[in-house]
MOPAC internal coordinates of N, CA, C and O (Angstrom, degrees):
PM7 1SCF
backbone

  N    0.0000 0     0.00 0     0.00 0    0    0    0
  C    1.4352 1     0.00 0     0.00 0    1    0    0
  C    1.5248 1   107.32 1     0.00 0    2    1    0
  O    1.2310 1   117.12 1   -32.50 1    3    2    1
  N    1.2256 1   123.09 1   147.50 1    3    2    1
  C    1.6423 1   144.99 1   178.56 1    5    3    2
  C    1.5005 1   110.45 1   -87.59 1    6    5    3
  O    1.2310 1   111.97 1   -95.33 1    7    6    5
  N    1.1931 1   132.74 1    84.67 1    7    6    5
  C    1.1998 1   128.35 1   157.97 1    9    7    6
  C    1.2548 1   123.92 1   -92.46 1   10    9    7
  O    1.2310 1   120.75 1   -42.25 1   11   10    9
  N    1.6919 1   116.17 1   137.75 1   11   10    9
  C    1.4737 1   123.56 1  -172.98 1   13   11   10
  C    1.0265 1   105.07 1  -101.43 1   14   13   11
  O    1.2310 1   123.13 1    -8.43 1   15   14   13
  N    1.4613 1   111.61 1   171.57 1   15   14   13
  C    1.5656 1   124.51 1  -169.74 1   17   15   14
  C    1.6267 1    98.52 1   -86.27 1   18   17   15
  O    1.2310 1   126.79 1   113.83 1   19   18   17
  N    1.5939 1   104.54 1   -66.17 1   19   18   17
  C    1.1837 1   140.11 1   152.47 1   21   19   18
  C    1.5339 1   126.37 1   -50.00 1   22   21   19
  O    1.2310 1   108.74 1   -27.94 1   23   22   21
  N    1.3418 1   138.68 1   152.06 1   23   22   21
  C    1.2563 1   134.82 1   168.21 1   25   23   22
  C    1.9179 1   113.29 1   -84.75 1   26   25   23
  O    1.2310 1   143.74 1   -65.34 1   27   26   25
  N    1.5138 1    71.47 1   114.66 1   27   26   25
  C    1.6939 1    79.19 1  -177.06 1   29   27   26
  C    1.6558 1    94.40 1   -98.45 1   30   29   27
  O    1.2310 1   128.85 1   -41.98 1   31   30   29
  N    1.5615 1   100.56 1   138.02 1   31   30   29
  C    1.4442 1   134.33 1  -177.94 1   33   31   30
  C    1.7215 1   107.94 1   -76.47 1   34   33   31
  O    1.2310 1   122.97 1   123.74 1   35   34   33
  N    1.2910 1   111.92 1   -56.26 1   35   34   33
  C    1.4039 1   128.82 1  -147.81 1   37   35   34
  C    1.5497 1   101.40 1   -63.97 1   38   37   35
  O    1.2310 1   115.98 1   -26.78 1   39   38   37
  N    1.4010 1   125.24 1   153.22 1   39   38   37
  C    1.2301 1   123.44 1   148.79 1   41   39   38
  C    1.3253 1   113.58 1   -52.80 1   42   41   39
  O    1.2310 1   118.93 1   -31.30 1   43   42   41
  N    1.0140 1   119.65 1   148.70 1   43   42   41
  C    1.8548 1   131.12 1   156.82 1   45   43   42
  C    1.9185 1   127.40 1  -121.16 1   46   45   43
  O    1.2310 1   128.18 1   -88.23 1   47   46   45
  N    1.4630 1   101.86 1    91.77 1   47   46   45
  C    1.1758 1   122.58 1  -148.75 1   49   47   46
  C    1.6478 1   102.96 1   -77.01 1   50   49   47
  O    1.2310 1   119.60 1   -36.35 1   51   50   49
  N    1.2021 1   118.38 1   143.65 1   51   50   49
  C    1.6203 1   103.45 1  -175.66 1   53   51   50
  C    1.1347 1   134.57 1   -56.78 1   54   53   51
  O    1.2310 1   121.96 1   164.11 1   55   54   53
  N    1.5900 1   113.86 1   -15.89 1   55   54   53
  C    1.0144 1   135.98 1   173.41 1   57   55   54
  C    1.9359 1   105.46 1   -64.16 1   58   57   55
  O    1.2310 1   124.11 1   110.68 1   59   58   57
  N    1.1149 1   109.72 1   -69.32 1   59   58   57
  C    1.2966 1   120.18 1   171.55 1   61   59   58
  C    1.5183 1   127.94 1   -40.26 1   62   61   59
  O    1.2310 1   124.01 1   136.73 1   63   62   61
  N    1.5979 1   109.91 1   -43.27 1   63   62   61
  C    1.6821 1   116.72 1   157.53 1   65   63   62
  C    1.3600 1   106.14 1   -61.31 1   66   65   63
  O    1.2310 1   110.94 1   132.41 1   67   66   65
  N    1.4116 1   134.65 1   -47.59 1   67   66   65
  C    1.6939 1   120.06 1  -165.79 1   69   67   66
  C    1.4363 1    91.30 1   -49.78 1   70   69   67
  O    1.2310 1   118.77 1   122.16 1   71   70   69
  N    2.0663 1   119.94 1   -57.84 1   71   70   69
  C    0.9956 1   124.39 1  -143.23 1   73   71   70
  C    1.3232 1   105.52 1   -57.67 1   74   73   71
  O    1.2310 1   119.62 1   135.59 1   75   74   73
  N    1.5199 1   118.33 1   -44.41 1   75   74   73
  C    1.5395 1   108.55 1   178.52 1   77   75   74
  C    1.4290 1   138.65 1   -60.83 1   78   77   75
  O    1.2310 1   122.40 1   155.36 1   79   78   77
  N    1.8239 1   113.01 1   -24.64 1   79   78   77
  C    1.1225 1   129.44 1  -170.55 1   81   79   78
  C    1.4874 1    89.29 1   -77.71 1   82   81   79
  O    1.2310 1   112.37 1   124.39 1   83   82   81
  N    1.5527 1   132.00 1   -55.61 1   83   82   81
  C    1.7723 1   125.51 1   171.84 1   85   83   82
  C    1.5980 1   123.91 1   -32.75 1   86   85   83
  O    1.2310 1   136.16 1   141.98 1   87   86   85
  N    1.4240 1    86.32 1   -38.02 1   87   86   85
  C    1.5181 1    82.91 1  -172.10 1   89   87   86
  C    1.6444 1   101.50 1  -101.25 1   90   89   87
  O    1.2310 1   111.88 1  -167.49 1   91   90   89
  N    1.0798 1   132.92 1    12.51 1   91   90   89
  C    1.4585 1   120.22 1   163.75 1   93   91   90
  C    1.4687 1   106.09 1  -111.87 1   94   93   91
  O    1.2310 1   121.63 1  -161.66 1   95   94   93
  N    1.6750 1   114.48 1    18.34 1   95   94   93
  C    1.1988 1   101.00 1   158.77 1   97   95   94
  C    1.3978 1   122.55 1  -107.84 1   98   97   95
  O    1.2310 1   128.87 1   179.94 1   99   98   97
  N    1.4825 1   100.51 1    -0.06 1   99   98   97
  C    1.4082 1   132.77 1  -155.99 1  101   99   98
  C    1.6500 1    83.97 1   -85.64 1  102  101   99
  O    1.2310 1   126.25 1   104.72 1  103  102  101
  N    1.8869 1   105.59 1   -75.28 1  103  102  101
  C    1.3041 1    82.20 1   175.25 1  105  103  102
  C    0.7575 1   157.36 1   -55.28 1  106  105  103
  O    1.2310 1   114.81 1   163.06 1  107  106  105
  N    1.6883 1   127.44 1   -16.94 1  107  106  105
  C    1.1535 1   144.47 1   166.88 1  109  107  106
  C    2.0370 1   129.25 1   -55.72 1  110  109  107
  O    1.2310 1   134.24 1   137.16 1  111  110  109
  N    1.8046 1    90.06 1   -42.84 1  111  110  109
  C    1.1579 1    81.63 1  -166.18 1  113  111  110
  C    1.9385 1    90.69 1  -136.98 1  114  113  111
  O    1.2310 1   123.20 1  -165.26 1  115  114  113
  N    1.1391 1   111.47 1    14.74 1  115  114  113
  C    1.6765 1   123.98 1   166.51 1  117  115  114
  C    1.6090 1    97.60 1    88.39 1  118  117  115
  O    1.2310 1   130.79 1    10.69 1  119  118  117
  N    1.4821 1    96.79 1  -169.31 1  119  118  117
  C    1.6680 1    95.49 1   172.40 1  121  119  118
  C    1.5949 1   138.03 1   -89.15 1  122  121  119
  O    1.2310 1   127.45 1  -169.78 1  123  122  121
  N    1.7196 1   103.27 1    10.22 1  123  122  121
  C    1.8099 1   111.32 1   169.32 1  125  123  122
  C    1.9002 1    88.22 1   -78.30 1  126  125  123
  O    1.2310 1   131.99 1   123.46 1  127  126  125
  N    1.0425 1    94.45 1   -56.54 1  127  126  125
  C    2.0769 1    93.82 1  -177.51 1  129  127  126
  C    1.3440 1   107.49 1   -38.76 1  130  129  127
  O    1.2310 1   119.51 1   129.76 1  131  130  129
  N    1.3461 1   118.54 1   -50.24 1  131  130  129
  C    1.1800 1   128.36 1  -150.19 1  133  131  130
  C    1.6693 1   108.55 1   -66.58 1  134  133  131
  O    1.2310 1   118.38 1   145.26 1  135  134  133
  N    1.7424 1   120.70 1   -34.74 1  135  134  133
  C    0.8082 1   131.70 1  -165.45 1  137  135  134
  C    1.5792 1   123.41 1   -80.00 1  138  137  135
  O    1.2310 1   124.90 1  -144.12 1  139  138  137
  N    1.9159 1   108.19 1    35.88 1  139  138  137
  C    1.0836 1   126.90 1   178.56 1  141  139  138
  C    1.9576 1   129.35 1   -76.34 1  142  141  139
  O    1.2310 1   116.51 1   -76.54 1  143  142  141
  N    0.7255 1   124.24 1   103.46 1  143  142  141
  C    1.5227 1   143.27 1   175.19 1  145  143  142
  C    1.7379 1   102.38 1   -35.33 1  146  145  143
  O    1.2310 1   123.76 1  -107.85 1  147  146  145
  N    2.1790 1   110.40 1    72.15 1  147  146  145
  C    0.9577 1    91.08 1   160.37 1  149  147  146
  C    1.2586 1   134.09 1  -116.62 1  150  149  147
  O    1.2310 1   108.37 1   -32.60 1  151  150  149
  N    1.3642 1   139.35 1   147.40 1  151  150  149
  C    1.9484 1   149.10 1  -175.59 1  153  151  150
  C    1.2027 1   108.68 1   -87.31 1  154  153  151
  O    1.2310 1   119.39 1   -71.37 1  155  154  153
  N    1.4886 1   118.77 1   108.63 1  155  154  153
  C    1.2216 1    97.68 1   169.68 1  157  155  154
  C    0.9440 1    97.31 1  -131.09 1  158  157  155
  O    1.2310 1   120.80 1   -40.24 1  159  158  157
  N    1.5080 1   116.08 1   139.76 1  159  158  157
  C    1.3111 1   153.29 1  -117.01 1  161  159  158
  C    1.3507 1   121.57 1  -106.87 1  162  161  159
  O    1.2310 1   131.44 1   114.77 1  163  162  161
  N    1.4908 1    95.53 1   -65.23 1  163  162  161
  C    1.3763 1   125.79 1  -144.54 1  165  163  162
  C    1.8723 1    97.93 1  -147.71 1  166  165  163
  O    1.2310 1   120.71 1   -80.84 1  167  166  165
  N    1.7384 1   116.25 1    99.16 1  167  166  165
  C    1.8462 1   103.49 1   167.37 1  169  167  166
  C    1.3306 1    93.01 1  -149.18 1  170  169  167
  O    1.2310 1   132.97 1   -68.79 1  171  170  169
  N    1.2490 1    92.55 1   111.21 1  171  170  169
  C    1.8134 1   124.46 1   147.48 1  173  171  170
  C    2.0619 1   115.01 1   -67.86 1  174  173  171
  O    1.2310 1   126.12 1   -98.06 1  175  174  173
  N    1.2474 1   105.83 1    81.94 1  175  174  173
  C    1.4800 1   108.13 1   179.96 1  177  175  174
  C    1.1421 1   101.30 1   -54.93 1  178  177  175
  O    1.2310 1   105.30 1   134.28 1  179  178  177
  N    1.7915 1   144.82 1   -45.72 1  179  178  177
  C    1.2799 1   113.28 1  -173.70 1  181  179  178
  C    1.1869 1   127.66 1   -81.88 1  182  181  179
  O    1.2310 1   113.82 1   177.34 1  183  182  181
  N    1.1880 1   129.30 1    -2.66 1  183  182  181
  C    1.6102 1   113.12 1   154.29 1  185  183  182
  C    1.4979 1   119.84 1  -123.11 1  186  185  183
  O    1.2310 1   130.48 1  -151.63 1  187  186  185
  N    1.4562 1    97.38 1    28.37 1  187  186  185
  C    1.6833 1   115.56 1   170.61 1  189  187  186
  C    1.7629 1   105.91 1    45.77 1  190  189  187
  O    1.2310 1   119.13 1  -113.72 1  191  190  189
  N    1.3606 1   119.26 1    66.28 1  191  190  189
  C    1.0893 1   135.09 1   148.81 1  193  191  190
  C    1.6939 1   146.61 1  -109.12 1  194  193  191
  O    1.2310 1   124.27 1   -82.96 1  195  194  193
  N    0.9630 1   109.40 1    97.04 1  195  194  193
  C    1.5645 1   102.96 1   173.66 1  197  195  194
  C    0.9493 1   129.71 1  -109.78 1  198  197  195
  O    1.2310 1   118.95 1     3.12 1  199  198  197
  N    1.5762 1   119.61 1  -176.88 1  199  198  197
  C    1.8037 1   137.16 1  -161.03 1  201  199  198
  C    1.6192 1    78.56 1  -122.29 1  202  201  199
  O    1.2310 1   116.40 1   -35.42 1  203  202  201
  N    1.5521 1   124.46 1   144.58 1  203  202  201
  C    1.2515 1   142.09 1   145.79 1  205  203  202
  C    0.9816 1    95.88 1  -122.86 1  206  205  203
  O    1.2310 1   120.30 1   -15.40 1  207  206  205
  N    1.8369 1   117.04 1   164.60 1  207  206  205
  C    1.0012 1   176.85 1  -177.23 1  209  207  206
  C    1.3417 1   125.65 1  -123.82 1  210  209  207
  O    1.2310 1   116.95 1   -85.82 1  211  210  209
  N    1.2636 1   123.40 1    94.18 1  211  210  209
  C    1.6646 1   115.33 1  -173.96 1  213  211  210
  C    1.5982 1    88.76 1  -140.13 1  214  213  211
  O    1.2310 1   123.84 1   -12.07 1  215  214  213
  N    1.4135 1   110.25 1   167.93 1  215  214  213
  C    1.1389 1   153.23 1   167.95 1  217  215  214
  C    1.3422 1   110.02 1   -46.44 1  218  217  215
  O    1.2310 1    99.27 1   -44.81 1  219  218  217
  N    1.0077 1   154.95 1   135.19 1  219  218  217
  C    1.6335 1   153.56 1   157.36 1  221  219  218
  C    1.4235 1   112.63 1   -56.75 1  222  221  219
  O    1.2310 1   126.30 1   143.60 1  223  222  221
  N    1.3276 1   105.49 1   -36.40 1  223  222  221
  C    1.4066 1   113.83 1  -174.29 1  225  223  222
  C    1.6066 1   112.74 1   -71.15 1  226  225  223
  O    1.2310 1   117.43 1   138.22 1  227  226  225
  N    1.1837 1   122.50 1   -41.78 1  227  226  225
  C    1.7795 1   157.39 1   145.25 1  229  227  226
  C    1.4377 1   138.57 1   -29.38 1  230  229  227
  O    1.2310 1   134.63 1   157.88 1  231  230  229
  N    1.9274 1    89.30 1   -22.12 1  231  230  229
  C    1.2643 1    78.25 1  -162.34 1  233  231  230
  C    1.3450 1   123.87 1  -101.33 1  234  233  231
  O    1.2310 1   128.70 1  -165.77 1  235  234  233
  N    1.1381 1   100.84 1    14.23 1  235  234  233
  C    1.7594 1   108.31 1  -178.94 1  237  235  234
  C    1.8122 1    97.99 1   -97.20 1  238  237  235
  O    1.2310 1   131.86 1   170.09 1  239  238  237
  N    0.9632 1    94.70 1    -9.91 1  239  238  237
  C    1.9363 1   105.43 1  -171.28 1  241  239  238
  C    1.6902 1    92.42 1   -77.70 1  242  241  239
  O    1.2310 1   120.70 1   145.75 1  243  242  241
  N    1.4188 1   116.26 1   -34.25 1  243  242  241
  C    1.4980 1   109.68 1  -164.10 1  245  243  242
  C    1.3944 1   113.66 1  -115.05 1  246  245  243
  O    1.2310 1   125.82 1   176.68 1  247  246  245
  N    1.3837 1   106.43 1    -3.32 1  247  246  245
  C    1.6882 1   123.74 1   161.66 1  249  247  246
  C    1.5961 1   116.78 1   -61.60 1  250  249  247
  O    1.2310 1   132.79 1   110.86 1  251  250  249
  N    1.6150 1    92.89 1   -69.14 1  251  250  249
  C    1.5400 1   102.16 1   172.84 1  253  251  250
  C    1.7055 1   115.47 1   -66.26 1  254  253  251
  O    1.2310 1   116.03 1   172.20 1  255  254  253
  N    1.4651 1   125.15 1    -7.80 1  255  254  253
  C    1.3680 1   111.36 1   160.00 1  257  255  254
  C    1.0638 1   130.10 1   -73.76 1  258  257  255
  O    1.2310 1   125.08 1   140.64 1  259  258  257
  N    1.5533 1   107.85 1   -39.36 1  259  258  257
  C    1.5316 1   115.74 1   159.36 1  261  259  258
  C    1.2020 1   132.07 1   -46.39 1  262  261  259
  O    1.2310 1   125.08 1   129.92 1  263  262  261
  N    1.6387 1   107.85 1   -50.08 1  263  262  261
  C    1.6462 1   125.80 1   172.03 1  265  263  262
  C    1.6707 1   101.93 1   -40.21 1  266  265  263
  O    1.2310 1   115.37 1   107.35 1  267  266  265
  N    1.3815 1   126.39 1   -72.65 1  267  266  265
  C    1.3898 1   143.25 1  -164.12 1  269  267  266
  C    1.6028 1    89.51 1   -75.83 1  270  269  267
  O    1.2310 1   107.95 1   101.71 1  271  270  269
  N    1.0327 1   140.11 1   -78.29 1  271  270  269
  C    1.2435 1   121.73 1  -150.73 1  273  271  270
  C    1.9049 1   132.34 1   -45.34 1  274  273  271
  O    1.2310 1   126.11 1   -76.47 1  275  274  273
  N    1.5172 1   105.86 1   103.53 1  275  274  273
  C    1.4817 1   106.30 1  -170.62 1  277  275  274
  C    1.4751 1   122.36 1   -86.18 1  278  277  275
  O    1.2310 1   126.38 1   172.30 1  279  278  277
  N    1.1220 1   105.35 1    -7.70 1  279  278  277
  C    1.5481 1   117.18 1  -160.40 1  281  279  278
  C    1.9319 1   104.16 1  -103.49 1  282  281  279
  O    1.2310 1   121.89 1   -33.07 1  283  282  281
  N    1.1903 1   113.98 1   146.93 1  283  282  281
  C    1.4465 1   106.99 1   148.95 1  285  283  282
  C    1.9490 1   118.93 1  -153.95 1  286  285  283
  O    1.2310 1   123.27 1   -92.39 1  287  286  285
  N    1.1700 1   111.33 1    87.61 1  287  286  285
  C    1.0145 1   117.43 1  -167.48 1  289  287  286
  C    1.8416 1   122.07 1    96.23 1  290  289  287
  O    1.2310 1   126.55 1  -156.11 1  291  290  289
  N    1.7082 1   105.01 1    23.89 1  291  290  289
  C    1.3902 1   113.35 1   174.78 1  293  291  290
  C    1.9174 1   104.65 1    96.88 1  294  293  291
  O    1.2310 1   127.55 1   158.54 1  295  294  293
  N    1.6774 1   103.07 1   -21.46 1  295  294  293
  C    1.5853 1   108.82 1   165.18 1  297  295  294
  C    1.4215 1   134.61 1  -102.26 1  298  297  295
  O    1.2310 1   125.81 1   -50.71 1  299  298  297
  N    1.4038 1   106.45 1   129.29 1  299  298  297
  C    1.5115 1   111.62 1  -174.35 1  301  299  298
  C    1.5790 1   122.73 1   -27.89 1  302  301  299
  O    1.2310 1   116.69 1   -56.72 1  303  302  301
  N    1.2144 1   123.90 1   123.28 1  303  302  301
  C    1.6391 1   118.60 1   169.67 1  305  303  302
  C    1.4493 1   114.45 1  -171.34 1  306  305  303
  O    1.2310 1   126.89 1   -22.32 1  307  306  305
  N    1.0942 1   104.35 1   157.68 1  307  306  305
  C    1.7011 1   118.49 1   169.49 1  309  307  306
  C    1.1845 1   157.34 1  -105.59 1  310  309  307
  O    1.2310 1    89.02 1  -103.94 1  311  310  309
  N    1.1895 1   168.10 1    76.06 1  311  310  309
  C    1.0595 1   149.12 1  -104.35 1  313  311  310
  C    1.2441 1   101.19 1   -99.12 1  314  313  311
  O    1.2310 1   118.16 1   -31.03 1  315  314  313
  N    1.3585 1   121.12 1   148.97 1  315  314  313
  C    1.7673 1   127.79 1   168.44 1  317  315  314
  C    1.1674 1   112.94 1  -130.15 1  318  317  315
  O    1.2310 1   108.30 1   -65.38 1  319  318  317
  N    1.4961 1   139.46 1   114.62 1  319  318  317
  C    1.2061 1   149.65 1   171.71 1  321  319  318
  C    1.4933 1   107.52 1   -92.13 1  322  321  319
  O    1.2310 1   136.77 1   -66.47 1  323  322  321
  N    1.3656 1    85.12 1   113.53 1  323  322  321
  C    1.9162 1   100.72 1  -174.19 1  325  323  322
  C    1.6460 1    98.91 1   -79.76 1  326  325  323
  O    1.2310 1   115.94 1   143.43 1  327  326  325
  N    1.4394 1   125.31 1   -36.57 1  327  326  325
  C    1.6314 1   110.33 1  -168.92 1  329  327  326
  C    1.4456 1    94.21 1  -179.08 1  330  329  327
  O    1.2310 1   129.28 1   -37.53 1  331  330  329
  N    1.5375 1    99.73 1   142.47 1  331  330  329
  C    1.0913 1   133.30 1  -161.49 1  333  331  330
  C    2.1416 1   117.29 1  -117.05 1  334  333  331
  O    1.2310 1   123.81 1   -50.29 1  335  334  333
  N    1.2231 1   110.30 1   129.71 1  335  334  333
  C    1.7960 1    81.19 1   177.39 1  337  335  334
  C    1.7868 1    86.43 1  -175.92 1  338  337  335
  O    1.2310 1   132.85 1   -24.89 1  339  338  337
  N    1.5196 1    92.77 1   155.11 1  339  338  337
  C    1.4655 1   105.96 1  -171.85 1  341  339  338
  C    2.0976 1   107.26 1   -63.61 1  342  341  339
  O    1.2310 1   125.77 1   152.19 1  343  342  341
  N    1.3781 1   106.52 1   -27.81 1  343  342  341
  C    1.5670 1   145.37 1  -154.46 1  345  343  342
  C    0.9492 1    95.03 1   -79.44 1  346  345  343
  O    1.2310 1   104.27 1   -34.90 1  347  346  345
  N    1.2181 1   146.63 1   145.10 1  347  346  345
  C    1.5766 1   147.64 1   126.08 1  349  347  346
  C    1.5403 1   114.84 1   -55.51 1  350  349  347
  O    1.2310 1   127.78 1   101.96 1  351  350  349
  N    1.4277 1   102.63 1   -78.04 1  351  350  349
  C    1.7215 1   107.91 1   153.12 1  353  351  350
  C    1.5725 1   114.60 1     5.59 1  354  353  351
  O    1.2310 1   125.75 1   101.76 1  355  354  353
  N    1.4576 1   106.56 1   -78.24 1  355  354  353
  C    1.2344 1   100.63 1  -141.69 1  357  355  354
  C    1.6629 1    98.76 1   -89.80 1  358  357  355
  O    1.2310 1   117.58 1  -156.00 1  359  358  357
  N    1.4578 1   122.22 1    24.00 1  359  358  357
  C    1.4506 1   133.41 1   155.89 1  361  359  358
  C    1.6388 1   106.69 1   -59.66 1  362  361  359
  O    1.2310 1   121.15 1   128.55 1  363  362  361
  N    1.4519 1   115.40 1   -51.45 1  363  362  361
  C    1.6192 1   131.92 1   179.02 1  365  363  362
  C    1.5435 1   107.32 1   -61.68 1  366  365  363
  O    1.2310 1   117.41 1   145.33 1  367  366  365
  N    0.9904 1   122.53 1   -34.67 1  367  366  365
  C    1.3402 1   111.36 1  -179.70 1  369  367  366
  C    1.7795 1   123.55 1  -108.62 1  370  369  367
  O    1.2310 1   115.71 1   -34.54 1  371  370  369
  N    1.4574 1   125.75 1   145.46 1  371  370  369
  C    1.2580 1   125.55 1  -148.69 1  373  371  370
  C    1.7770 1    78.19 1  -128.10 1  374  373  371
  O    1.2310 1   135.17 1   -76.29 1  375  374  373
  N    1.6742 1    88.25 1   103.71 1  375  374  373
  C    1.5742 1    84.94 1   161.36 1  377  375  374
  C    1.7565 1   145.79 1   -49.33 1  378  377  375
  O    1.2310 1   128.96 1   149.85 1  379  378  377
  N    1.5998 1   100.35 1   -30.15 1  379  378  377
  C    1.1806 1   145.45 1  -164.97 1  381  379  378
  C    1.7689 1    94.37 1   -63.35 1  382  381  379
  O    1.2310 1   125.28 1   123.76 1  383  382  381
  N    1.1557 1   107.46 1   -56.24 1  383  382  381
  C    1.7905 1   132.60 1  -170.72 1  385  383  382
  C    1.4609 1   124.93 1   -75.15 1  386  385  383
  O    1.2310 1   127.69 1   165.96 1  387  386  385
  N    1.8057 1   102.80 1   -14.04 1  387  386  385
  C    1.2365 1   112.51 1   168.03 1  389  387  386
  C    1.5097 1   137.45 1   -79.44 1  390  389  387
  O    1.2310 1   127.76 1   -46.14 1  391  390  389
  N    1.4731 1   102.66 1   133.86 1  391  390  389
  C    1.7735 1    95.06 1  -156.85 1  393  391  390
  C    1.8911 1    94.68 1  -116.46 1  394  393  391
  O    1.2310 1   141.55 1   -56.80 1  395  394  393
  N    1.1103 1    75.76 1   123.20 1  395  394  393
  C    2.1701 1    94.01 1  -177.79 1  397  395  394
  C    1.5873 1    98.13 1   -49.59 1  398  397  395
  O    1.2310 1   120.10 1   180.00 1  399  398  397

């Protein structure tokens, strides 16, 4: 998810989230890094959430871009990764919610 410092107005089109997550991997790790295989899946523009898809091999390359990346479009923001898992599956299910 994209959190601003500031209240950002603009739509943020899915197209536009891939573009930022590329290029904060770009900066991070140039354009051999950059040339990572990502799916994205799943974007809810109004509360700026998505599902990626990365590589296993990748994915610490696009974790820590997220981690560091402050900017999105010249405005303050952050990324927050709610959950992580090798599974697709187990994106659908909330361990937390399960009753024995």
């Amino acid at each position: 998810m994209g959190e601003f410092a500031d209240p950002y107005e603009n739509e943020i089109t899915p197209v536009f989230f891939k573009k930022n997550i590329i290029e904060a991997i770009n900066e991070l790790f140039g354009e051999v890094g950059a040339a990572v295989n990502i799916d994205l899946l799943k974007y809810q523009s109004s509360c700026r959430r998505a599902i990626l898809r990365v590589p296993k091999t990748h994915y610490v390359k696009v974790r820590s871009s997220l981690t560091l990346c402050g900017k999105y479009e010249g405005k303050v923001c952050a990324y927050r990764v709610h959950k992580a898992t090798p599974l697709l599956l187990a994106l659908q299910a909330e361990s937390r919610d399960y009753n024995h």
